[in-house]
C-alpha positions in Angstrom: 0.0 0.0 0.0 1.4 3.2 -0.8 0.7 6.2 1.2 -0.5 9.7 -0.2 2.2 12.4 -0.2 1.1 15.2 2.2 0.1 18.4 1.2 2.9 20.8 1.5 2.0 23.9 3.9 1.7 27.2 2.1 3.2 30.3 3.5 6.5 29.4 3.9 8.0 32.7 4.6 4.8 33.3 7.6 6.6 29.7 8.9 10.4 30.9 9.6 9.2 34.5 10.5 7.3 32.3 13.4 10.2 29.9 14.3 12.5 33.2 14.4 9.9 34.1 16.7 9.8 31.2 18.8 13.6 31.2 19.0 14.0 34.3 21.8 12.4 31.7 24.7 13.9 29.2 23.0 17.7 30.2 23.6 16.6 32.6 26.7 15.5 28.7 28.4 18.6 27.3 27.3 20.9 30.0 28.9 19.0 29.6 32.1 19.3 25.6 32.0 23.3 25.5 31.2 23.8 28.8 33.4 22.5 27.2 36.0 23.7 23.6 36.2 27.2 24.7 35.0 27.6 27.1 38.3 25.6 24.2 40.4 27.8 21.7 39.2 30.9 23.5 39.9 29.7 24.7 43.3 30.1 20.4 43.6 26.4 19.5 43.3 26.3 17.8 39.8 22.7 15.7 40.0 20.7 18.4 41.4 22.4 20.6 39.2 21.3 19.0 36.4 17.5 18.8 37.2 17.1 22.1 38.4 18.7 23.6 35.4 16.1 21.9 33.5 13.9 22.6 35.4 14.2 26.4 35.5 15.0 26.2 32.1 11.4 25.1 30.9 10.0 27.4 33.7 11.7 30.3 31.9 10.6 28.9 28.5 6.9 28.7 29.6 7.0 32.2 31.3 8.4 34.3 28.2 5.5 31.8 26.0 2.7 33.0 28.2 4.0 36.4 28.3 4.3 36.8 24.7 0.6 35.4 24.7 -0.5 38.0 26.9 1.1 40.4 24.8 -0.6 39.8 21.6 -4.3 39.2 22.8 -3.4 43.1 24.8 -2.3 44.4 20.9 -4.9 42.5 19.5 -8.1 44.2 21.8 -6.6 47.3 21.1 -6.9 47.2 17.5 -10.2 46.1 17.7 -9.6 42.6 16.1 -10.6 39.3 18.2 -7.7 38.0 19.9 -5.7 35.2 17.9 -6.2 31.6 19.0 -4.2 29.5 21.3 -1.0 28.0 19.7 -0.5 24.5 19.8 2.9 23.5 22.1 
């Protein structure tokens, strides 16, 4: 059986302008994560460093989502549009 080829998505250029986007929490979440189970790590606490850097790290990358969430729904009521539907994660 041989499977249909998939559609390709149109808007290719709307795609990377959102990934570019997407890549400030992205690498903020990252530099939170190493930052803080390198200087854990060395402090002689390697395990816990480890998990709490990832930890905080996807704290810090939920955070800046939700802010930037907030953020368009506030620009969106004041142009008088509905606000834009929830992303998928």
């Amino acid at each position: 059986m041989t499977e249909k080829p998939r559609p390709r998505a149109r808007g290719g250029a709307a795609l990377r302008a959102r990934l570019a986007k997407d890549r400030l929490p992205l690498v903020f979440a990252v530099m939170v994560t190493l930052f803080y189970g390198v200087g854990t790590a060395a402090a002689g606490h390697v395990l816990p460093g480890i998990v709490g850097g990832l930890l905080g790290g996807l704290l810090a990358y939920l955070v800046m989502r939700e802010a930037e969430v907030r953020q368009r729904r506030r620009e969106a009521e004041r142009a008088g549009r509905p606000p834009p539907p929830p992303r998928e994660p």
